[in-house]
Each structure stands twice: as C-alpha cells, then as structure tokens.
VOBA-1610 file (N, C-alpha, C; in pm, whole numbers, padded with zeros to 5 digits, always signed):
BEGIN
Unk+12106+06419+07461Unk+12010+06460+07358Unk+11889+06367+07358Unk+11927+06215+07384Unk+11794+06117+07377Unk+11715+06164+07510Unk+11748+06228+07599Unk+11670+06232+07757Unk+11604+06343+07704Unk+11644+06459+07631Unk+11565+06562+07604Unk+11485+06571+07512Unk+11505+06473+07436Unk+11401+06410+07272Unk+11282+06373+07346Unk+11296+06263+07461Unk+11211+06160+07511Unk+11150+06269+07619Unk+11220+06374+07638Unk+11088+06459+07747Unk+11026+06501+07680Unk+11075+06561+07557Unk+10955+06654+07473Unk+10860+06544+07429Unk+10900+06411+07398Unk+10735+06344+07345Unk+10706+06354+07492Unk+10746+06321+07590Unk+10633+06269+07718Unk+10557+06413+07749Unk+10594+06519+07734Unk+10497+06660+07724Unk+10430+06682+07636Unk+10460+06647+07491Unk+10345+06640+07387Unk+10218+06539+07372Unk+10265+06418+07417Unk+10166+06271+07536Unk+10058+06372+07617Unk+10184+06435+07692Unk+10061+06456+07816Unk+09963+06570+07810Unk+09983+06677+07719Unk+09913+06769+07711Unk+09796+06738+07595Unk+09822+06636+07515Unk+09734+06598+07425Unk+09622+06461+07473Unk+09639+06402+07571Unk+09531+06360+07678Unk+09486+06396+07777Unk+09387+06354+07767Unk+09263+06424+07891Unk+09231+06563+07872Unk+09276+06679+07752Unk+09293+06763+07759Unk+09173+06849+07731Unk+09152+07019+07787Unk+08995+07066+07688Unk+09065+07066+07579Unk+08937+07138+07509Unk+08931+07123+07344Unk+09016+07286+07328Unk+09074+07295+07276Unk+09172+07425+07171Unk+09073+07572+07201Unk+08970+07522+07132Unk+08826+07601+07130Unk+08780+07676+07267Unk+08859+07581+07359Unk+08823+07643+07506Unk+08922+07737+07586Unk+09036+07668+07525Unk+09177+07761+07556Unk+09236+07875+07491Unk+09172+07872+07361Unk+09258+08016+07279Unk+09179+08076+07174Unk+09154+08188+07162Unk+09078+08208+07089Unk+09096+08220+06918Unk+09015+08296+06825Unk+09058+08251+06678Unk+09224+08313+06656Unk+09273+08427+06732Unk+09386+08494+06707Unk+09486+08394+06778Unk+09452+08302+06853Unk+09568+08210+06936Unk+09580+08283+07087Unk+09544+08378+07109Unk+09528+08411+07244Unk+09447+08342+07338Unk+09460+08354+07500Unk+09441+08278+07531Unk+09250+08320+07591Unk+09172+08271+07611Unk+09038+08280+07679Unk+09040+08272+07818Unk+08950+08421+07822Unk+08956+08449+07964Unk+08902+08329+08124Unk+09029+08342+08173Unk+08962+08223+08265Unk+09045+08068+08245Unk+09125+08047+08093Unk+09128+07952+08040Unk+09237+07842+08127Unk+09305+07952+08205Unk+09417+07884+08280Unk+09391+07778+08388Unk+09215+07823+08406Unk+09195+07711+08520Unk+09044+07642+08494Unk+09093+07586+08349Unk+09020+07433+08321Unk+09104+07305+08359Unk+09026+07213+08373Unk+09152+07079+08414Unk+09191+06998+08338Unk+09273+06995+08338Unk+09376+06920+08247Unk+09399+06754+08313Unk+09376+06649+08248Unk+09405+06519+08324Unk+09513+06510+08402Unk+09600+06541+08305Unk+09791+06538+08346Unk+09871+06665+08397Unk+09800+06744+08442Unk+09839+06887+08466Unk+09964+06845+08572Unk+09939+06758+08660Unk+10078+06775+08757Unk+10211+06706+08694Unk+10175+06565+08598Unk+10295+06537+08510Unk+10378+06636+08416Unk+10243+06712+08359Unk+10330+06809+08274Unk+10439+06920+08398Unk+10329+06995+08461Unk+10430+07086+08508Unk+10517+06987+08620Unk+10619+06873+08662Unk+10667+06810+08693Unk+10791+06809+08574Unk+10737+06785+08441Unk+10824+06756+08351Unk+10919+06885+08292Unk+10758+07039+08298Unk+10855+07190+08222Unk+10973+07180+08367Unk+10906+07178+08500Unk+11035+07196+08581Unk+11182+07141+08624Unk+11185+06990+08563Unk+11316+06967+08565Unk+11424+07046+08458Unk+11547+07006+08526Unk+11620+07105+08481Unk+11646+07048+08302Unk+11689+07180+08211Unk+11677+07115+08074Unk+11809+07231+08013Unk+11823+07231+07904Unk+11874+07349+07849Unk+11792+07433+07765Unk+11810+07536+07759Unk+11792+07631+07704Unk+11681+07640+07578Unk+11726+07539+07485Unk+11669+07541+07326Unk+11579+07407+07353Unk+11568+07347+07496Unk+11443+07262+07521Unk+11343+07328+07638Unk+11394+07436+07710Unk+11283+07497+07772Unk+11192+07572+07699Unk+11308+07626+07571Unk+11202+07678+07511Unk+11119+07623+07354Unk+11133+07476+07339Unk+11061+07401+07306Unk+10923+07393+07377Unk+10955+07377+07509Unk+10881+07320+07620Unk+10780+07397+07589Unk+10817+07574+07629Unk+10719+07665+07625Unk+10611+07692+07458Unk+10693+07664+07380Unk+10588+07632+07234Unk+10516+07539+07256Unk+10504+07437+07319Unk+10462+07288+07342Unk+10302+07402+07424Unk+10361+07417+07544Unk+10270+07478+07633Unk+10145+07558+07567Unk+10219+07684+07490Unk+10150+07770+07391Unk+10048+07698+07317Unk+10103+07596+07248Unk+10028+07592+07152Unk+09935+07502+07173Unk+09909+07444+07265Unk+09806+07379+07326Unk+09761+07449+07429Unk+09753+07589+07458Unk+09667+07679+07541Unk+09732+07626+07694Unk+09778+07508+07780Unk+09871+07495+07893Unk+09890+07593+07960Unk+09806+07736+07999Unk+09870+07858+08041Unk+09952+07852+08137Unk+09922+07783+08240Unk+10027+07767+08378Unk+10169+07712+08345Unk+10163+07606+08263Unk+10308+07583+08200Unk+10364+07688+08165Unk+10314+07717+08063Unk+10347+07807+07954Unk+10367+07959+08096Unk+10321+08047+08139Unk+10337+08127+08260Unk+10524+08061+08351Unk+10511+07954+08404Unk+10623+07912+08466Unk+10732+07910+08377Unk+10716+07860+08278Unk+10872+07860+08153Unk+10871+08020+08079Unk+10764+08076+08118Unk+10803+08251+08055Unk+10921+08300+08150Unk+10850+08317+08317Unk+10937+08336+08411Unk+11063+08277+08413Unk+11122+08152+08440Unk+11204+08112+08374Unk+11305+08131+08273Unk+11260+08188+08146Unk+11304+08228+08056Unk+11301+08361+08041Unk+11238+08417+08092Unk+11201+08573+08163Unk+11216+08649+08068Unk+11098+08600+07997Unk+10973+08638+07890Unk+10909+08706+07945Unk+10915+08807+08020Unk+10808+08843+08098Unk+10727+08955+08018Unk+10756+09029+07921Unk+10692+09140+07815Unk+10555+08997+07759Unk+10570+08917+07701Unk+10540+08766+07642Unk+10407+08771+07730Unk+10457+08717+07876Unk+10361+08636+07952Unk+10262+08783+08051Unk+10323+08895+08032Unk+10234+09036+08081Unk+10097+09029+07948Unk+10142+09010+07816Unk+10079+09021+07737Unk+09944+08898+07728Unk+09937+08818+07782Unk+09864+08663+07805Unk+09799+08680+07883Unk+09871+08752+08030Unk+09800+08725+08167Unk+09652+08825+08132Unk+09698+08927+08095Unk+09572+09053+08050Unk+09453+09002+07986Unk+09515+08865+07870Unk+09376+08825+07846Unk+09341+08705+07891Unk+09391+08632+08005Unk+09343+08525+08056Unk+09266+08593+08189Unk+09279+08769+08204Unk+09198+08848+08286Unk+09179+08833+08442Unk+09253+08759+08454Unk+09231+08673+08644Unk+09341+08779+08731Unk+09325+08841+08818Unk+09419+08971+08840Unk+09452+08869+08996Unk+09414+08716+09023Unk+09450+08684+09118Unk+09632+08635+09046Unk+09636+08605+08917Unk+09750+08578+08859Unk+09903+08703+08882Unk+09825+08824+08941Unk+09914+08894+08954Unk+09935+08958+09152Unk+09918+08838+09222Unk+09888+08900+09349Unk+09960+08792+09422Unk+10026+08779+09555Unk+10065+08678+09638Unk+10181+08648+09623Unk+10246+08610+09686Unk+10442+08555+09676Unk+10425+08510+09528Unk+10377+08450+09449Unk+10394+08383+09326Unk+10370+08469+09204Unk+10257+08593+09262Unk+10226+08652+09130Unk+10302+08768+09050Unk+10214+08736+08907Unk+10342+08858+08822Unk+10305+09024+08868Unk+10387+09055+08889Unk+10388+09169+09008Unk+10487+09227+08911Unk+10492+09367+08763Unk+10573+09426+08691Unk+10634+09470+08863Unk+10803+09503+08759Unk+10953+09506+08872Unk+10989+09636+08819Unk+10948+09704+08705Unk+10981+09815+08661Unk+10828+09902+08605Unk+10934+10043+08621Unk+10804+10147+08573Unk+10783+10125+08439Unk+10865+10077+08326Unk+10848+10039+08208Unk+10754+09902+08176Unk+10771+09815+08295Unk+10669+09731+08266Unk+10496+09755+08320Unk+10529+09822+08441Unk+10399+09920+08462Unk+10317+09976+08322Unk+10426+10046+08271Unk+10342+10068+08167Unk+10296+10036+08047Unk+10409+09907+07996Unk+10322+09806+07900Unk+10232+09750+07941Unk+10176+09695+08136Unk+10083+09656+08110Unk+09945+09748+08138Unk+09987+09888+08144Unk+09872+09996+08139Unk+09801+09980+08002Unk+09936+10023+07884Unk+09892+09975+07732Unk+09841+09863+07701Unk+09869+09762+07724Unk+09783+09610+07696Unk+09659+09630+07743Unk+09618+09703+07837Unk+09456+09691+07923Unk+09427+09793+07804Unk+09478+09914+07785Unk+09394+09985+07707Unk+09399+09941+07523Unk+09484+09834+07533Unk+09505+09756+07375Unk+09375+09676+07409Unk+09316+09604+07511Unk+09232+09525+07529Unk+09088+09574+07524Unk+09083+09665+07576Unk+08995+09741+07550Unk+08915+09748+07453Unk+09000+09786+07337Unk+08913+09842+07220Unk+08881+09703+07128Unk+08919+09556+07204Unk+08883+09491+07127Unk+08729+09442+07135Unk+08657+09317+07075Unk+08538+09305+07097Unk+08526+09202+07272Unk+08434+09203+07313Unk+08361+09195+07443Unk+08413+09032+07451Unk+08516+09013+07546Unk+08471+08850+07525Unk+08430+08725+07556Unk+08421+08626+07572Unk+08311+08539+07558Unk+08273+08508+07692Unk+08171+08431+07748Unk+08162+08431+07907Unk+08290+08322+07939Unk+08302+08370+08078Unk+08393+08246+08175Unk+08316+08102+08173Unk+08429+08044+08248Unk+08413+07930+08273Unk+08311+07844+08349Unk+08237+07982+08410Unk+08199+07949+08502Unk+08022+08027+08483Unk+07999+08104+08367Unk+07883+08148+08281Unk+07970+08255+08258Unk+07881+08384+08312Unk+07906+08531+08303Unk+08046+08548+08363Unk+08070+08694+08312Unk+08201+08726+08343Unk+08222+08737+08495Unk+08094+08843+08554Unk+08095+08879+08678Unk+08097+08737+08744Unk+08082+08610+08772Unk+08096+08525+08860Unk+08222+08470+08885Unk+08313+08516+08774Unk+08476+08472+08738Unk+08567+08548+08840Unk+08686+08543+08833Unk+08815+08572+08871Unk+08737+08754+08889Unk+08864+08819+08986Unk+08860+08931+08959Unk+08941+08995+08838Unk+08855+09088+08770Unk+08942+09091+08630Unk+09012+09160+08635Unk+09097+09190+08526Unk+09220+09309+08481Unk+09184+09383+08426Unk+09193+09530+08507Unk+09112+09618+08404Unk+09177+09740+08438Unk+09172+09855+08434Unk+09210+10007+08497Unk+09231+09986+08614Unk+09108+10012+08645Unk+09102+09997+08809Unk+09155+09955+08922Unk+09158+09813+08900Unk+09217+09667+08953Unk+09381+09699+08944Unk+09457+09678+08848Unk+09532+09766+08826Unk+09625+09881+08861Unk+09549+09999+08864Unk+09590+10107+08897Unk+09596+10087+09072Unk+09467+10006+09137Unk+09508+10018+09286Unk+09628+09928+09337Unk+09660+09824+09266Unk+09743+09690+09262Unk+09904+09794+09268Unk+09875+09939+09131Unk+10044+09998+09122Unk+10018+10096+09256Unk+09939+10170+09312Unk+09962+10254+09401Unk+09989+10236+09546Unk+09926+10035+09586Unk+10004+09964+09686Unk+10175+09951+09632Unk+10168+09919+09570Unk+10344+09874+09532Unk+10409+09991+09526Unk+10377+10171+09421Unk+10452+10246+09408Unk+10448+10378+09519Unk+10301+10350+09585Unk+10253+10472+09668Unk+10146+10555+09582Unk+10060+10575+09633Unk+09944+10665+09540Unk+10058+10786+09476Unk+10135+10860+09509Unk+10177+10994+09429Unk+10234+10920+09276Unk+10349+10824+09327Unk+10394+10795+09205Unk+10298+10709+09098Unk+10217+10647+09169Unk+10100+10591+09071Unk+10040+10684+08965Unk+09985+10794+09069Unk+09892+10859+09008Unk+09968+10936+08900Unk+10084+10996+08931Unk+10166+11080+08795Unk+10146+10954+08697Unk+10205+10777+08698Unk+10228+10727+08626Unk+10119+10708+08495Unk+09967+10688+08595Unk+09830+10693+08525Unk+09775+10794+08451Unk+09834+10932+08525Unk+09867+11066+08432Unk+09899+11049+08289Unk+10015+10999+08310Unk+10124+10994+08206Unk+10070+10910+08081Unk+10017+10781+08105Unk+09925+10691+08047Unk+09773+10734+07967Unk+09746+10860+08029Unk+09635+10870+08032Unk+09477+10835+08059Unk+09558+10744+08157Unk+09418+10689+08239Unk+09336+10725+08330Unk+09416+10891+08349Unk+09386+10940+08532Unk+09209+10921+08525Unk+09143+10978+08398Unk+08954+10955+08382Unk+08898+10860+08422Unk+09008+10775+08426Unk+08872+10657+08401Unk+08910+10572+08562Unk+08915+10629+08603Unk+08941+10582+08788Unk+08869+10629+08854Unk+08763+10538+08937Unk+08661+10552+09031Unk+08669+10634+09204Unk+08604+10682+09237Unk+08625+10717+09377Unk+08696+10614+09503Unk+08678+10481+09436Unk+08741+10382+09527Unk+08851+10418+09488Unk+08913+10423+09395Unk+09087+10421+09397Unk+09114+10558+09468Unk+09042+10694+09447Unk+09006+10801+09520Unk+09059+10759+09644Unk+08984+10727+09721Unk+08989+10696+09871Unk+09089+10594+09895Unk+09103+10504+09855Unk+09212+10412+09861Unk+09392+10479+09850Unk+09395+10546+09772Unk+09486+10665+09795Unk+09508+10747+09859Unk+09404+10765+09934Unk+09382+10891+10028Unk+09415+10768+10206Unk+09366+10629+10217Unk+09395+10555+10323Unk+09555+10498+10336Unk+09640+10502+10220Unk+09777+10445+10133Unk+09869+10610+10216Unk+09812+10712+10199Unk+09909+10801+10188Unk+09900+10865+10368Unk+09774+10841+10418Unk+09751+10822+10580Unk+09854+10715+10639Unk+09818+10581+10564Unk+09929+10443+10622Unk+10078+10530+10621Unk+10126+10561+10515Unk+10277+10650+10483Unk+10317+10745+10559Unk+10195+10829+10626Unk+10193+10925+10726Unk+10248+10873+10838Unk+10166+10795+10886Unk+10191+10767+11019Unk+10297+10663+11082Unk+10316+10547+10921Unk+10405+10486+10928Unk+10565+10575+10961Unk+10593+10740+10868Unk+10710+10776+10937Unk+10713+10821+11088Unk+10553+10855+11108Unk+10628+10929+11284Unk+10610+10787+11378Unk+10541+10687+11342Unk+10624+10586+11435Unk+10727+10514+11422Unk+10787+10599+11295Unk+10984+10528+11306Unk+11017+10626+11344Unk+10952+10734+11379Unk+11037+10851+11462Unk+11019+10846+11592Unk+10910+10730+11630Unk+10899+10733+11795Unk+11001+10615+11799Unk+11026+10546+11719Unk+11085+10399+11763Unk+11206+10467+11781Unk+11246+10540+11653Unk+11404+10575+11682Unk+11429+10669+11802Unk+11307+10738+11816Unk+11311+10818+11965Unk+11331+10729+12110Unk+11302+10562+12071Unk+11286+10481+12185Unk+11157+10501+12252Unk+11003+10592+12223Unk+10948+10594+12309Unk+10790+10520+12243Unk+10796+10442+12168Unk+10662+10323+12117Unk+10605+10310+12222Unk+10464+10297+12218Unk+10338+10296+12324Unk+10218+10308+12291Unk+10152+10287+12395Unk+09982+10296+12362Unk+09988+10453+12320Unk+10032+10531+12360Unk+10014+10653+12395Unk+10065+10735+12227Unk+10148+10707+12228Unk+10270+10771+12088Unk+10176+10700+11965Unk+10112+10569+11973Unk+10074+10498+11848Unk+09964+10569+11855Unk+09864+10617+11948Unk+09754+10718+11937Unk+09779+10828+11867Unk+09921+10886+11923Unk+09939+11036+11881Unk+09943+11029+11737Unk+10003+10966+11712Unk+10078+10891+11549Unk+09973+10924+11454Unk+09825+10816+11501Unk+09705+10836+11459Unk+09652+10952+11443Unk+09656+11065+11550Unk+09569+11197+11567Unk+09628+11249+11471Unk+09722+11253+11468Unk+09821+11370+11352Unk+09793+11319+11278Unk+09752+11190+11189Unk+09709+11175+11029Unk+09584+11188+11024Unk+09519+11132+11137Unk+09373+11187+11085Unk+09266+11290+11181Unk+09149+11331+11111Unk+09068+11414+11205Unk+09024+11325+11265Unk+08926+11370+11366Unk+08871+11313+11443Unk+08709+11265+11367Unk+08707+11327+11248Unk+08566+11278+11175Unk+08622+11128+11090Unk+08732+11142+11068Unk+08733+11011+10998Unk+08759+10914+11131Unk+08784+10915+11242Unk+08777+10793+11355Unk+08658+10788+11364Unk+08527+10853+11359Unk+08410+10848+11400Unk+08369+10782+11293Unk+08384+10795+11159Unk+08328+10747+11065Unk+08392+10566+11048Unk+08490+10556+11101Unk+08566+10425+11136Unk+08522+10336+11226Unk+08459+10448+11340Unk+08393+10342+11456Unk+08519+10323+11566Unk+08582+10412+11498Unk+08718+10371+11606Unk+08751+10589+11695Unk+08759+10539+11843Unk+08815+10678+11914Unk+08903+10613+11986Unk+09047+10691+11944Unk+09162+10661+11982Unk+09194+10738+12140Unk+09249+10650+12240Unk+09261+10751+12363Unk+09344+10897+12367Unk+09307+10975+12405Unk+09381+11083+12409Unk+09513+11083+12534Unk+09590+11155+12481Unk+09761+11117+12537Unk+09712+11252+12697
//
C-alpha cells in the first residue's frame, strides 16, 4: 500500500511541474482542446514510465483521474486502453481531433460495429457544438488531420470494405455529407477486393505471373481507367 501511496504523489509531482496551464488542455466543460495531447510536458516520460508499471486496479484507476484532471491526454489514452475504457477515451480522442490518434499499430482503431457507431454519433454530437478554438500551432488547417465525417468514414471503409461502410453511414445518416473522394476511394477499395480474389484464384490455380497479374488487372478495370493512371498493362 506505501509503494502505491508513494507512486500516486510521484505522478501528482510530476504532472504538476513543468506543466501547460489547464487553460491549454481542457476546455470550460473539462474536455479536452483540440491538439492538446501534443503540448510538452517537462516530465512526460517520468509520468508515462510511472502509469505503466504494473499497479492494481483501484490505483490505475486513480492514475487515470490524476491524468484527466490535469488534461495528460496520452496518459490518460494508455490507462483507458488498459482499463478498456474505450467508450471514455473514443469520446476524448474526437475532441482532441488528431485522426493520426486513430491510425498505425498503436492507434484507436473501433473493434466493433457498435463502436463504429458511437464514434459516428460523437462526430455528429461534435458538430453541433460551437467552432473551436485555433490549434497549437494557429489555425486549425495547419494542425493534425482532423476527425470529422469524412476522415472517418474513409478510415471505416478501409477496415470494413466500402459496401459494409456505406450501409453503416446509411444507417447513421451520414451517407450526404460524403464527398466524391470517399466516392472514388470506394470505387479503388472495391477494384483492390476484385482483383485481390482472382489472384487467390490464380495462386490456388498454381499459375501467378506477369501474365495472370495483368489479366487480374484487365478484368477489374477498363482500359480508360489504366490510361487515366498512366499505367498500360501488357496484354496476355
């Protein structure tokens, strides 16, 4: 009990030096400000050094109030997972707006169609609130790529396949508000799917080649979209 007393002051120490100001990390509701996750913190590698050793239960999730309430998003993000808070930390990431937070071996990447769609609802909960303040860095546009529909919707139709996306965005009611890029991006997703089965039908046929990976190609697409690609595939 004294080792776990004495971590929580050395995390309340460290997040309360060198630290930004409150004002920069969360806004008047306690949410967090867009961008806010990557101001610097003096002690940022002591703290997350300290949420990751191993602890129990009713001190990780000390830890994570500790994190919270001093705006800490990356802490606070690692002890959600962890504690697999993940409804919690879907709800944060949306307004800390950085959609790199949801991309790469590390990022929060929803595991279910149910979380797909709380975080469809949070973008459109976000929405209707007021405009908010610039990044870190001035304007919004010079920041992170944000979280929005869009971003989003192309992020679920790599992971689910454009068909099941698009029913899902249906369903949501977002199908309007999606640009011709996700358009086409669906339309290059469901070509990849094409051609990806007939070259497991040449592999399992045994006959992979210059020749078969051409054919593969011809059959998904016309010959106007290779021209428009810059690419003419040899003919078999």
């Amino acid at each position: 009990v004294k080792i776990e007393s004495l971590r929580l002051d050395w995390l309340l120490l460290a997040v309360s030096l060198d630290a930004p100001p409150s004002t920069s990390t969360m806004d008047d509701e306690g949410y967090p400000r867009p961008h806010s996750h990557l101001l610097s913190w003096g002690y940022s590698q002591l703290i997350l050094h300290l949420i990751k050793l191993p602890a129990d239960f009713i001190t990780k999730e000390k830890m994570t109030d500790i994190c919270r309430s001093c705006g800490f998003w990356p802490g606070y993000l690692t002890l959600c997972l962890e504690l697999e808070r993940r409804r919690e930390a879907f709800t944060n990431i949306v307004y800390l707006n950085d959609m790199s937070l949801m991309e790469g071996d590390n990022g929060w990447i929803p595991e279910t169609v149910e979380e797909w769609k709380l975080l469809l609802h949070l973008i459109q909960n976000k929405s209707t609130r007021p405009a908010p303040q610039e990044s870190l860095n001035g304007s919004l546009s010079d920041g992170p790529s944000p979280i929005n529909v869009e971003n989003v919707a192309l992020l679920l139709a790599k992971a689910m396949g454009p068909d099941r996306a698009w029913s899902l965005l249906q369903e949501c009611g977002l199908a309007l508000e999606l640009s011709e890029k996700f358009t086409r991006t669906c339309d290059v997703l469901r070509i990849a799917e094409k051609r990806q089965r007939h070259l497991n039908c040449f592999r399992f046929l045994g006959i992979v080649n210059n020749t078969t990976m051409n054919m593969s190609i011809q059959i998904c697409l016309p010959d106007t979209t290779f021209s428009s690609c810059g690419y003419t595939p040899e003919r078999p």
